[in-house]
LUMVEXFI-639585 format. One record per residue (C-alpha): x negated, y negated, z negated; residue number from 1; residue in one letter; chain. Coordinates in Angstrom, 3 decimals. Example, Ala and Ser with C-alpha at 12.3 -4.5 7.8 and 13.67 -1.06 7.14 Angstrom:
<nodes>
x:y:z:num:residuo:cadena
-12.300:4.500:-7.800:1:A:A
-13.670:1.060:-7.140:2:S:A
</nodes>
This chain:
<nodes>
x:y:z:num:residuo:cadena
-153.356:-76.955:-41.797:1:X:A
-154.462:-80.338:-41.987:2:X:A
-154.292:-82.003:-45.607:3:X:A
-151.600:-84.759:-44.182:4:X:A
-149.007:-81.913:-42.677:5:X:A
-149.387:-80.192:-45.927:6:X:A
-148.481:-82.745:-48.123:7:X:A
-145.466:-83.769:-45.979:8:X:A
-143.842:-80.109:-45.880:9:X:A
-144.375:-79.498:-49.542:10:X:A
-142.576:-83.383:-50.111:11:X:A
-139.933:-82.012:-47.780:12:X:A
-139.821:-78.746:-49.429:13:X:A
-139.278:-80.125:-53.007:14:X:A
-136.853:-82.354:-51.750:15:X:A
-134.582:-79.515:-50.881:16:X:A
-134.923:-77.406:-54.161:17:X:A
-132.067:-77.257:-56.116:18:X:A
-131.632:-79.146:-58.759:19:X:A
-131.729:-76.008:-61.181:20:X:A
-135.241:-75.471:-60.060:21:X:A
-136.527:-78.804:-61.511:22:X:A
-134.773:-78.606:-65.165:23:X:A
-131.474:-80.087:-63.749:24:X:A
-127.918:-78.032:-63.339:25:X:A
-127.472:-77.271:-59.770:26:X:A
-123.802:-79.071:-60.290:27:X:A
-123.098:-81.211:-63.176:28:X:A
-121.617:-79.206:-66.304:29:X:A
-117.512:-80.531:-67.151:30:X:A
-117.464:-79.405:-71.294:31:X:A
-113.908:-78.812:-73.070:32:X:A
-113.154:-78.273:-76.597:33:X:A
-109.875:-76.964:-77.529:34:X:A
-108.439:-76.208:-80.622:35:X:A
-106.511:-74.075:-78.633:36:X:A
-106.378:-70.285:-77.795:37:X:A
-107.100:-69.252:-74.401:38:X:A
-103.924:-68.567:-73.384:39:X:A
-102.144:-71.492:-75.101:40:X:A
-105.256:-73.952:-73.455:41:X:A
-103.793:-73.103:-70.069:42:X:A
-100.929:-75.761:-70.770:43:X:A
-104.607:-77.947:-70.645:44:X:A
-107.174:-76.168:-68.859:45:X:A
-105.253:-75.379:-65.597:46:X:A
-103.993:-79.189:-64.878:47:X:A
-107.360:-80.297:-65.786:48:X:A
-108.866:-78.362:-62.961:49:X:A
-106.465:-79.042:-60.568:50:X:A
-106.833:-82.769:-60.825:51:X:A
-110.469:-82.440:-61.100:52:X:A
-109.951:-80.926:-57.670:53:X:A
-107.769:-83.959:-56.837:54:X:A
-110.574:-86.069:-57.276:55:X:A
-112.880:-84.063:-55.479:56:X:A
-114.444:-82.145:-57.940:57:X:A
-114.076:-78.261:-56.760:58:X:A
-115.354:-75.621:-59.520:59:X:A
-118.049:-73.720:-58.325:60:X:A
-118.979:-75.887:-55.327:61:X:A
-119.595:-79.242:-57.384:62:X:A
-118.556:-78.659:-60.437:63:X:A
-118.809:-76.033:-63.232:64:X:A
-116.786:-76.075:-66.332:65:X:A
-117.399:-75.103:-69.849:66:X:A
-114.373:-74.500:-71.742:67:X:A
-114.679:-74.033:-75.741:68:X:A
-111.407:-72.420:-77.446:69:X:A
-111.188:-73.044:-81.608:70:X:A
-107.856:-70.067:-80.963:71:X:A
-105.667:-72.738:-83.711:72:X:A
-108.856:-72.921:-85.976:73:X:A
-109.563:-76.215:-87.078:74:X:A
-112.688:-75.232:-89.055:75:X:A
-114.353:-73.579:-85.740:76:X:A
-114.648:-76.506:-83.817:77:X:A
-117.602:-78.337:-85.667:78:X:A
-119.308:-74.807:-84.487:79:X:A
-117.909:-74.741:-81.060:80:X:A
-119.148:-78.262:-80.535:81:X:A
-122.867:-77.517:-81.785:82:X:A
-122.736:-74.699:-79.188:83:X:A
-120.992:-76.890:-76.290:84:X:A
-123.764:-79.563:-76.822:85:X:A
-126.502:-77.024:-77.266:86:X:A
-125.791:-75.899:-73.602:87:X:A
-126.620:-79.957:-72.605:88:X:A
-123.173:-80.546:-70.060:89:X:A
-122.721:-83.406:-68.309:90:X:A
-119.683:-84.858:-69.922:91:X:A
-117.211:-83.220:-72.645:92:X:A
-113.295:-83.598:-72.872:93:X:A
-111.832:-83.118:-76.089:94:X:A
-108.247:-83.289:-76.856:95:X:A
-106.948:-84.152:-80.687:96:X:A
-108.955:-86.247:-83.814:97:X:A
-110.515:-83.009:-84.709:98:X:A
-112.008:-82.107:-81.323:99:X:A
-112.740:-85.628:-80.848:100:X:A
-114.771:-85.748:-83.998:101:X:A
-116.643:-82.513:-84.157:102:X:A
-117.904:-83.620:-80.477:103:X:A
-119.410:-86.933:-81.926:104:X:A
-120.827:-85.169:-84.873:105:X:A
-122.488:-82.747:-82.452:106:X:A
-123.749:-85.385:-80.127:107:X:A
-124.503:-89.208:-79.940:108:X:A
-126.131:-89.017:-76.284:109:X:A
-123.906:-86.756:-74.311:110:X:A
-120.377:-88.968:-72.473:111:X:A
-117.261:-87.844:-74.480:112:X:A
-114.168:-88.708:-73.246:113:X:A
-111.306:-87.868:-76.296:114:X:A
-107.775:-87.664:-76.161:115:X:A
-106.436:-88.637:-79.451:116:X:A
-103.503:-89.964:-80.976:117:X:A
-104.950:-93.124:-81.468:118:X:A
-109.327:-93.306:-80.827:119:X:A
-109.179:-96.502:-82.978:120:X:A
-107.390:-95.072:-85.986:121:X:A
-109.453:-92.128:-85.929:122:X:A
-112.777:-93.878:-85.753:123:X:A
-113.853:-92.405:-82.347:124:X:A
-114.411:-96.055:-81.247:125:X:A
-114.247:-99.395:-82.829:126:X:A
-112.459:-101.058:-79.887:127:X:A
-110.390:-100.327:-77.428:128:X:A
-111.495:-102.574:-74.466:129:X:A
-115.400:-102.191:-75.063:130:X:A
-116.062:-98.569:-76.843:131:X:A
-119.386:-98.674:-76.982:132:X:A
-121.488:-95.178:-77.927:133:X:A
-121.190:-92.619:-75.976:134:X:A
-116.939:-92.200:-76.295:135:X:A
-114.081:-93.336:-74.377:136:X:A
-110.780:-92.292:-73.767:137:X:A
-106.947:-91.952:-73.970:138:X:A
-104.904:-93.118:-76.816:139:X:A
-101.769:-91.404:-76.783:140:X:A
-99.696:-93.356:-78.888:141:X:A
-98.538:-90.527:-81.161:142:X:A
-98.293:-92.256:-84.744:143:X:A
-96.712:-95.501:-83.290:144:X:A
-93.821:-93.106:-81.474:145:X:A
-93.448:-90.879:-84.132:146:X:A
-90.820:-93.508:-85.228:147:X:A
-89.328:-93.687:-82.344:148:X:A
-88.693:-90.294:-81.984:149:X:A
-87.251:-90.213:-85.967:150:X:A
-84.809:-92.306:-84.415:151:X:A
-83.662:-90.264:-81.467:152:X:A
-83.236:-87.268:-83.437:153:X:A
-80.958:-89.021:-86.343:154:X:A
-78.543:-90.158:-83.373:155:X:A
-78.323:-86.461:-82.801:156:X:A
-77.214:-85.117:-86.750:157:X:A
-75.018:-86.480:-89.099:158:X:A
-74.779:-89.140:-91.166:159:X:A
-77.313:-88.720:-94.509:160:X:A
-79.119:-85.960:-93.162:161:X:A
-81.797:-84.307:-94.347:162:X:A
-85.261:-83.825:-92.000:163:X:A
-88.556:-82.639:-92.501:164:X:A
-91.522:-83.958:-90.984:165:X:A
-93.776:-81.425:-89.586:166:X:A
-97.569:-82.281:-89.653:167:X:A
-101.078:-80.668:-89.383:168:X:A
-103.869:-80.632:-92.048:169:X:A
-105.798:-82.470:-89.708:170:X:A
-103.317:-85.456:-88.853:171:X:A
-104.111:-88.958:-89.298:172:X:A
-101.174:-90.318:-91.354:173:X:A
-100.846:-94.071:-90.544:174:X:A
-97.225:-93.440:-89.543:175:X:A
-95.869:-92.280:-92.730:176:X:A
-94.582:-96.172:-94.035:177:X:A
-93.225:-96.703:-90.472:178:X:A
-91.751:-93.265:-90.676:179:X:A
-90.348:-93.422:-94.555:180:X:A
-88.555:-97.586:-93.570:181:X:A
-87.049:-95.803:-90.505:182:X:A
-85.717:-93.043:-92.865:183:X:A
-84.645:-95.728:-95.329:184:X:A
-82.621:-97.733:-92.513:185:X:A
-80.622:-94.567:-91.057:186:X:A
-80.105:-93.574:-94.617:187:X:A
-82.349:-90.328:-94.162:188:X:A
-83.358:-87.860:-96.707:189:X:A
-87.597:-87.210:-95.800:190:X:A
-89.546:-84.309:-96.699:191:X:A
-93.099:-83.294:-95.489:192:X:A
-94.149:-80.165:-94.693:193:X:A
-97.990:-79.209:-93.460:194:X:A
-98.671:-76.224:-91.655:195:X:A
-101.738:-75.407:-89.523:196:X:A
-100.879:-71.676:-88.674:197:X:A
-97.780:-69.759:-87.074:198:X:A
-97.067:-68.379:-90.185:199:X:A
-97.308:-71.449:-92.325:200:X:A
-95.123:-72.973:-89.957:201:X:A
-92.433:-69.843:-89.566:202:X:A
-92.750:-70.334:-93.630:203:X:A
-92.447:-74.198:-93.660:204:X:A
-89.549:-74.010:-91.606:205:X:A
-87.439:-71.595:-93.339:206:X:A
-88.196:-72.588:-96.864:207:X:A
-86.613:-76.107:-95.168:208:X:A
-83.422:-74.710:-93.876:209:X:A
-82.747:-72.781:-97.290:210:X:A
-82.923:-75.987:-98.902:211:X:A
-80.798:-78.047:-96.627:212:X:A
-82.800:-79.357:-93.704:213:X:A
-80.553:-80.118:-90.846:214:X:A
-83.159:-81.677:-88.338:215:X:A
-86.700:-81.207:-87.615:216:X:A
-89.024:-84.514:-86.718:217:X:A
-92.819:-82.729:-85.589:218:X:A
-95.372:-84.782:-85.405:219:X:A
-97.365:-86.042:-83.075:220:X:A
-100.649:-83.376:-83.174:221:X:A
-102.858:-81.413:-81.086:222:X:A
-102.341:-78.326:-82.957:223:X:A
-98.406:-78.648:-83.158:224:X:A
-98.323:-78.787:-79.473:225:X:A
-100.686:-75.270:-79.522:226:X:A
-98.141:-73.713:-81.513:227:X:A
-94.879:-75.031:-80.083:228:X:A
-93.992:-71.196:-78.573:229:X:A
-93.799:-70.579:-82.153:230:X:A
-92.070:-73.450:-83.373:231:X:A
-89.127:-73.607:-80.689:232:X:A
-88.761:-70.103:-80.983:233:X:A
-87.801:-69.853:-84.719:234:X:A
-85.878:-73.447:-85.117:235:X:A
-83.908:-71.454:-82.466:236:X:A
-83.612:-68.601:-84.676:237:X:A
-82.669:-70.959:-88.032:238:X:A
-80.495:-73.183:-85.614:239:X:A
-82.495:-76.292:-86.281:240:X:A
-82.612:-79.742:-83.919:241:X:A
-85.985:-80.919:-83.519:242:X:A
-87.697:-83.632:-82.192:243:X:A
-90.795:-83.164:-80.094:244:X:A
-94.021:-85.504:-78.616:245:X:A
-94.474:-84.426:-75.345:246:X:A
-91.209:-84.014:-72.289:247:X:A
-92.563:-80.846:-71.476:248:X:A
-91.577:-79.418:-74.610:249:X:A
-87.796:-79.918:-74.077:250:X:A
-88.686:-78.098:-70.504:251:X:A
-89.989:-75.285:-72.289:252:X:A
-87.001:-74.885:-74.786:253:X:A
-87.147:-77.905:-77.244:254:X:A
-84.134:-79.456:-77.915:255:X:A
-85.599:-83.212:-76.966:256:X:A
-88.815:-84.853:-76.565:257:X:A
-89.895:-88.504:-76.560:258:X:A
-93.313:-89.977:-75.028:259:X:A
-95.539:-90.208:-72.264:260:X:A
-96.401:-87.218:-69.498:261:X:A
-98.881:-84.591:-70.685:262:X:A
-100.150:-84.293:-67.199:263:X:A
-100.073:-88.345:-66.594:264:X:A
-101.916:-88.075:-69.960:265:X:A
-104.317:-85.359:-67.680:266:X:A
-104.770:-87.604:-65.146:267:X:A
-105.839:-90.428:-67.299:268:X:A
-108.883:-87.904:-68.674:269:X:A
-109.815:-86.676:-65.649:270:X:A
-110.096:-90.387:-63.930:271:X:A
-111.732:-91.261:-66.671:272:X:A
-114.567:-87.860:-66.793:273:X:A
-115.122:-88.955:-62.519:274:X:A
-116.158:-92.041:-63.955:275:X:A
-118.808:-90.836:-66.103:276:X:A
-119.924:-88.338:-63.642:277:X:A
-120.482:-90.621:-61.143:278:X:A
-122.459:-93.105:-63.513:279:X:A
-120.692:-95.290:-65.107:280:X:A
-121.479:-95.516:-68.867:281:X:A
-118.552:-93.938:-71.413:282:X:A
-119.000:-97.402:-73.682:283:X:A
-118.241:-99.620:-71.002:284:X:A
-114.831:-97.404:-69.921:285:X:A
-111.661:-99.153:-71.852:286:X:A
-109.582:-96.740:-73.540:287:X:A
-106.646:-95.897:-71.723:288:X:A
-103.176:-95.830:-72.861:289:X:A
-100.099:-94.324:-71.401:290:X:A
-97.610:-96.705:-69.839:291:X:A
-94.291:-94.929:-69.251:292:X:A
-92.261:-93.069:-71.882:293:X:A
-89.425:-90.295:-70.962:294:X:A
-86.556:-88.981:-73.068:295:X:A
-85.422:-85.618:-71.683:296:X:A
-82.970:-83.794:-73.510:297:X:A
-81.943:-79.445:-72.986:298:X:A
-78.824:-79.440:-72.557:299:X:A
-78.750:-75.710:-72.930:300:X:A
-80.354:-75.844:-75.834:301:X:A
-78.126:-77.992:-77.535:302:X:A
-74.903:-75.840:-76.202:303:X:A
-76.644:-73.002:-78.775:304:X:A
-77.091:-75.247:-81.672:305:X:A
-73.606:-76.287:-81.010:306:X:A
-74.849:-80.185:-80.782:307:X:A
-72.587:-82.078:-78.226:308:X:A
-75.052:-84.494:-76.817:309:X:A
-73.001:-88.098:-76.686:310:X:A
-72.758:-89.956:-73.721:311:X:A
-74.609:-92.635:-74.695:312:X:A
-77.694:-90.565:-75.498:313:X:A
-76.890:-89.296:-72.533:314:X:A
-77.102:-92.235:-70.800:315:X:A
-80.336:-93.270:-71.996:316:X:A
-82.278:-89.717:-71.588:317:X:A
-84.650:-89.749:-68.310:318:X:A
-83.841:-86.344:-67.947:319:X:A
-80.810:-83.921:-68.604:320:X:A
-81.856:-80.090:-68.731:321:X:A
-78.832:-78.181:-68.159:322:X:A
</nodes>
């Protein structure tokens, strides 16, 4: 074989290894962290996949995914992270401050989009419309709403109730003065509890309706929203209203919920991880922010706390569950 042909057909044969052969992943590597279990994470990792598919990203043909579960451990994710990063992915989602945080500790290099409550308050970027690092992202809104939602639920109980606020070691608190001037205004009694596990919640929770808690406010929170089976379940039991971040709550059982989409909140990620896979650098992204909010009320679940919904409210919800 003359010199010429050969060098042609081994330029031609390189061209078509795969990538995997020269150092690279065959398809680039989609890395989640969860503080999640597996089987609570499906709420996340199934949408997430499907959209990804949306946009043209198909697991196993172009796309492989990496999911990380902390299974409601806080203190596991600064591990889980080391160990996502060590495995060098493309991009990584996280979802909640925690996540968000233990990915940045991990890495300064690799794209991170978080979902957070708010990225600013929790120092995963300095700015909203320029990030700059390596993090972008979706700001959910949580603390400003949590409010909000104090509101809704004190239309719902009677007059000088008291309601406990249901947070997560790991919250960021900025809400708390909006939250106790709310209280102050509709003439509420507030009282805090923190729980990070099922039981500490199952505790929190009864220890509140023993001493006089009509109404339940939970916070805005990553971990909250892991646990909600939990939570629904035994407010149920102690016949306690609560108040909820995300609609699909009050689809699953809750008695209302106030705030954005979960999966619009997906769909905002996901846009934003196609970005970064197809080039465009994570500090340059603005962090997104929802843009529609949706009261839905169960209406069944009310009927068994023996709440009559009023008209008004009523009026106002974007969706009734009977």
């Amino acid at each position: 074989m003359r010199r010429r042909d050969f060098i042609s057909l081994l330029g031609s044969t390189v061209a078509t290894w795969p990538l995997s052969a020269r150092g690279q992943p065959a398809v680039p590597v989609f890395g989640i962290l969860l503080v999640f279990s597996r089987d609570a994470g499906k709420t996340f990792t199934d949408p997430i996949r499907a959209y990804m598919e949306a946009l043209g990203y198909v697991e196993g043909r172009n796309i492989a995914f990496d999911f990380r579960f902390a299974d409601g451990k806080v203190e596991r994710l600064p591990t889980l992270a080391a160990e996502l990063v060590a495995q060098r992915p493309t991009v990584i989602a996280t979802f909640g401050d925690a996540a968000g945080l233990a990915a940045q500790a991990a890495t300064t290099s690799i794209p991170i989009v978080a979902m957070s409550e708010d990225l600013v308050r929790a120092k995963l970027v300095t700015n909203m419309r320029q990030p700059g690092g390596n993090t972008t992202g979706v700001s959910i809104m949580g603390t400003e709403l949590d409010a909000k939602r104090l509101e809704i639920l004190a239309e719902m109980l009677p007059a000088r109730s008291s309601v406990m606020l249901l947070a997560d070691p790991t919250e960021h608190r900025e809400s708390r003065p909006a939250l106790k001037t709310t209280a102050e205004a509709l003439g509420l009694n507030l009282r805090e509890a923190v729980a990070g596990t099922p039981q500490q919640i199952e505790r929190a929770l009864r220890d509140a309706r023993q001493s006089g808690i009509v109404g339940v406010n939970v916070l805005s929170s990553a971990l909250l929203f892991a646990l909600r089976e939990r939570i629904i379940s035994t407010v149920a039991d102690l016949g306690l209203p609560a108040m909820y971040q995300w609609p699909e709550t009050a689809e699953e059982g809750g008695l209302v919920a106030y705030g954005p989409s979960l999966l619009a909140a997906f769909r905002q990620v996901t846009t934003l991880v196609v970005k970064v896979l197809r080039g465009t650098n994570p500090g340059d992204l603005s962090v997104e922010q929802p843009t529609r909010f949706s009261l839905v009320i169960n209406l069944k679940t009310a009927r068994a706390l023996g709440l009559n919904v009023s008209p008004l409210m009523l009026a106002r919800a974007d969706r009734a569950i009977e």
